[in-house]
C-alpha positions in Angstrom: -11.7 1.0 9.3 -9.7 2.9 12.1 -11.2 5.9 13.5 -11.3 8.4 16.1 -13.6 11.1 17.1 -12.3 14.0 18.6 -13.0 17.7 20.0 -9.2 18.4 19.1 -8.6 19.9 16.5 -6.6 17.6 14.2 -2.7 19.3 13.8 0.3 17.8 11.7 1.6 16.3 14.9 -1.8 14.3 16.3 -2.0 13.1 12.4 1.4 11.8 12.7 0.8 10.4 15.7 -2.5 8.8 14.3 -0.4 7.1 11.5 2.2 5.6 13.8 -0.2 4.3 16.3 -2.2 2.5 13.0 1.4 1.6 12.6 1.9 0.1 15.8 -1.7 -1.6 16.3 -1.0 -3.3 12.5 -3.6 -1.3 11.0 -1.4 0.1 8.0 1.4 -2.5 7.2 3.8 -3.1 4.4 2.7 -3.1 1.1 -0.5 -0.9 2.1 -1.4 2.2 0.4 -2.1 5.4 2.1 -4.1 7.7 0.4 -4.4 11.5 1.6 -5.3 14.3 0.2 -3.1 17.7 0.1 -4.9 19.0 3.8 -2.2 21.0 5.6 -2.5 18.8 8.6 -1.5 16.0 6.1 1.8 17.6 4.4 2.6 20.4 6.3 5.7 20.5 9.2 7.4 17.6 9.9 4.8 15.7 7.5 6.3 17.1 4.5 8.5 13.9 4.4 5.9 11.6 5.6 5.5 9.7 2.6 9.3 9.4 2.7 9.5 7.8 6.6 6.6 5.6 5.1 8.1 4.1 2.7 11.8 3.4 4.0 10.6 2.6 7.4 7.9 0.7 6.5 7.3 0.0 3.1 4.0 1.8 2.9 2.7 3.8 -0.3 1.2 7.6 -0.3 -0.7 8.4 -2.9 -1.2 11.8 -2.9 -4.0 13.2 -4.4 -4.2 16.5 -6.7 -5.6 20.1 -4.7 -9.7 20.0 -5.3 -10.4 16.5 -6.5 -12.9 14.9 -3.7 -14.2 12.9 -6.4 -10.8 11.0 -6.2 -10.8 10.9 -2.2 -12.3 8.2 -1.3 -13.3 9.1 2.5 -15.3 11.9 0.3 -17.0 8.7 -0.4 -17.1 8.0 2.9 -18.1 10.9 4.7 -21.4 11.1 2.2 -22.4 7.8 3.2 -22.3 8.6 6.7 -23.9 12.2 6.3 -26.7 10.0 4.5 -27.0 7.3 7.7 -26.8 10.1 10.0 -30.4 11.1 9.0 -31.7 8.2 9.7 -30.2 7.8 13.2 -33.2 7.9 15.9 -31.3 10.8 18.0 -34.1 10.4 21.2 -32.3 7.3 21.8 -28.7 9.1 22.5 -27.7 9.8 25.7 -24.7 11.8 27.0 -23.9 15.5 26.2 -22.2 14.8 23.1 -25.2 12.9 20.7 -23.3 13.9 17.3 -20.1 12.1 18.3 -21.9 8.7 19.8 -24.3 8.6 16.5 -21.1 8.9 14.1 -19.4 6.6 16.1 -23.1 4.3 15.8 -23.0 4.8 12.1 -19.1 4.3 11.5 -18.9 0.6 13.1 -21.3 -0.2 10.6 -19.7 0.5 7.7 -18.7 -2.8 6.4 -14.7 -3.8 4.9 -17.1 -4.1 1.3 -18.2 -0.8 1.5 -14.8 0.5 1.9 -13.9 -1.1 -0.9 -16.3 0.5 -3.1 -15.2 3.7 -1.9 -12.0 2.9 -3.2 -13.6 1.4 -6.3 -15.7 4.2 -7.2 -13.0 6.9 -6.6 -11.2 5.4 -9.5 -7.7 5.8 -8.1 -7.3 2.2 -7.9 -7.3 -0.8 -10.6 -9.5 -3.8 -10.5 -6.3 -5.6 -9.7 -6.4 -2.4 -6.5 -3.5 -1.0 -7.5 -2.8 2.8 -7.5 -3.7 4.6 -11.0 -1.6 7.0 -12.9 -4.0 10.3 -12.0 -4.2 11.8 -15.4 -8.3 11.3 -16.0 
């Protein structure tokens, strides 16, 4: 799992530039899926061919997922489970000014490449085979 904690506040551009740095590192190659949701920072400006520059450039697959379906997102998934570990996190043992960001980071490393999965499992956009689903539930 690739992330990055910020105090920015995440724009089209530094999520385009997030994609093409997992690009770069090998994080999202050929034949991977990318599934987003339809957040502005996502589609909007010069992302609104994203899924486009994906695909011919790199042979990567959007799957964009409908307005108001979390339930289908799964780093919905995601997020709970970490809301969940964050209340178990002994915060006396943080140091530095921002604890929030150090005990997400804490809890994010955890999350195993199995749990991920079941994210994806559980959203239902994927097969058991993982392959994208026809969204019509």
């Amino acid at each position: 799992m690739k992330f990055r904690i910020t105090k920015a506040t995440v724009t089209a551009e530094l999520f385009a530039l997030e994609i093409e740095d997992a690009i770069v590192k090998g994080f999202l190659r050929a034949g991977d899926v990318l599934v987003m949701d339809n957040a502005a920072n996502h589609t909007g400006k010069e992302n609104g061919v994203l899924d486009e520059w994906l695909w011919e450039e790199h042979q990567i697959t959007v799957l964009l997922l409908p307005a108001r379906t979390p339930e289908w997102n799964p780093i919905e998934l995601l997020w709970n489970c970490m809301d969940q570990r964050l209340k178990t996190v002994d915060w006396s043992q943080l140091r530095g000014s921002d604890k929030a960001a150090h005990a997400a980071a804490l809890v994010l490393t955890k999350i195993t490449h199995r749990e991920v999965e079941s994210f994806y499992e559980k959203s239902g956009v994927f097969d058991l085979h993982g392959h994208p689903q026809l969204l019509d539930k």
